[in-house]
Structure formats: C-alpha cells, structure tokens
C-alpha positions in Angstrom: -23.9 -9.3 -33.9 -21.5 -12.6 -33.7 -23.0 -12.9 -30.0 -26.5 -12.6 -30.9 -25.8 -15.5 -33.3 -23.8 -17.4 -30.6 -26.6 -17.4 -28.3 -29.5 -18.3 -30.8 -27.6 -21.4 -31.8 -27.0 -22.2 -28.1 -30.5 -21.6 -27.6 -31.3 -24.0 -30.6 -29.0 -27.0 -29.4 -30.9 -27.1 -26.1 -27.7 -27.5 -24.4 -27.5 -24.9 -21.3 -24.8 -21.9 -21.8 -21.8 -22.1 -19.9 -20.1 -18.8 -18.5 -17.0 -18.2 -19.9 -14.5 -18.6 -17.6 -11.8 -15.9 -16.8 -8.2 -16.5 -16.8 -6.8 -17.3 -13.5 -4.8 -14.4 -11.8 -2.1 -14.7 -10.0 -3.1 -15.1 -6.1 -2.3 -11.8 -4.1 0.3 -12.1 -1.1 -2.1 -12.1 1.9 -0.9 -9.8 5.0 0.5 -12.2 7.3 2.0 -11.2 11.6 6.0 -11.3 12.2 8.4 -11.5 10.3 7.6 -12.8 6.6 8.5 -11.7 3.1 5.3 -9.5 2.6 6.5 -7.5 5.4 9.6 -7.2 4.1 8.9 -5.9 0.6 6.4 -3.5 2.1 9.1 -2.2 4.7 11.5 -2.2 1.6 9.2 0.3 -0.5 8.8 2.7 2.5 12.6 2.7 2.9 12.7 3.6 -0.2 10.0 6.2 -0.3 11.9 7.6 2.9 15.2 7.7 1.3 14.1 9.9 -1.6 12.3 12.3 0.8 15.8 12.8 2.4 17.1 13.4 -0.8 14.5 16.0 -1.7 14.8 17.4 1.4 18.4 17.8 1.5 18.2 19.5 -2.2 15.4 21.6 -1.4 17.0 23.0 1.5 20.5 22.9 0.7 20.9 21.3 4.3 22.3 18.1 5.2 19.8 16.2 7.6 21.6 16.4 10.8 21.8 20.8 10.5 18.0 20.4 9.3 16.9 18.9 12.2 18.9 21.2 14.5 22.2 18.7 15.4 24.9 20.7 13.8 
C-alpha cells in the first residue's frame, strides 16, 4: 500500500520517478593470462580440494598413496 501512495504523489508532483539505485557491489576479479593473483587463489583452492581427496583416499583405503597407486 506505502508504494501505491509513493507513486500517486510522484505522479501528482509532475516530477518524473527516478529508479532506485542498487548498492554498488564489489567488482568481481576478472580472469586475467600468466601469472596473477586470480590464478593463484584459484590454483590455491584446487590444491586444496586435492589434498583432502588424498586424505579421503588414504582413509578409505587404509593405503598410503605411493602403495595405492602401485609404487610400493
């Protein structure tokens, strides 16, 4: 109801309505080639995603790495 009465006393002010703007975000890191810190947090979290995949693995199993993939 409260924007049905801010609209009919815009409307009744003749003065045009003005979007309401949105807060600005913060801008997004954009992909960039080579060597630069996007890259590095990106290879961080896969490091990280691969180190806890060797953990499971290794609990699962009861195997280190090196007998799991046929070494030892």
């Amino acid at each position: 109801m409260l924007r049905l009465n801010q609209i009919a006393i815009a409307m009744s002010s003749e003065q045009p309505i003005q979007p309401e703007t949105p807060q600005s975000e913060t801008p997004q890191p954009v992909p960039q080639f080579g060597w630069n810190s996007y890259a590095e947090l990106i290879n961080g979290r896969f490091a990280m995603i691969g180190f806890v995949a060797l953990i499971l693995l290794e609990v699962l199993t009861r195997q280190d790495f090196f007998s799991w993939i046929g070494i030892r």
